[in-house]
C-alpha positions, 0 to 999 in steps of 0.5 A, spaced: 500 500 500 503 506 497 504 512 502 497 517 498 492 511 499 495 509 507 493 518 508 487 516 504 484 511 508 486 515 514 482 521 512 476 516 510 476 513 517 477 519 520 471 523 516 466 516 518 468 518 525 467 525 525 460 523 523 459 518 527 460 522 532 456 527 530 450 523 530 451 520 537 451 527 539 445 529 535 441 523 537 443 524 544 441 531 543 434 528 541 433 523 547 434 528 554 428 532 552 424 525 551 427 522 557 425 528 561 418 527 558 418 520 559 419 521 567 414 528 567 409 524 564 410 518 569 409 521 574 403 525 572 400 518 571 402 517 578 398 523 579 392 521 577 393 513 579 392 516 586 387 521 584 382 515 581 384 512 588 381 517 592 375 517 587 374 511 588 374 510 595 369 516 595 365 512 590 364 505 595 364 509 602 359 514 601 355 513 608 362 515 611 362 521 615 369 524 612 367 522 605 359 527 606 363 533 609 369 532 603 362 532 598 359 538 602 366 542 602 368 540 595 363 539 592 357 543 594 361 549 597 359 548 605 360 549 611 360 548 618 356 554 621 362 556 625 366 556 620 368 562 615 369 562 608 374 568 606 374 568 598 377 574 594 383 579 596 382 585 601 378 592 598 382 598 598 379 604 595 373 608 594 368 601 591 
């Protein structure tokens, strides 16, 4: 093998290398955001696992006194006669 086609060889590995390279850097590029989403998404779902749980609790046990006050509170808005609700923020002017 002459001198010229060992350099040409060289220069050909070399360039297959290079984009090689380039293409694992781009690649891994692409998978880090879909990573991320991937573990967001996760536990997103725990998330909403957890709520269904809940629901379902509340659904099998609406004779139980904590899942009625949960359903006034929650869902109907009550409260005890008691209690006070504070909505909204403080009025400073001349309304």
């Amino acid at each position: 093998m002459s001198k010229r086609s060992r350099i040409a060889t060289i220069v050909i590995i070399l360039a297959l290398a290079i984009y090689a390279i380039v293409s694992l850097y781009v690649i891994w590029g692409l998978t880090v955001p879909l990573s991320r989403q991937q573990e967001e998404d996760r536990q997103r779902i725990a998330e909403l696992h957890q709520q269904i749980a809940e629901l379902e609790h509340r659904l099998e046990n609406t004779d139980d006194p904590d899942v009625i006050r949960w359903i006034a509170e929650q869902l109907l808005g009550l409260v005890k006669p008691d209690e006070m609700i504070i909505t909204g923020g403080i009025n400073h002017g001349g309304d």
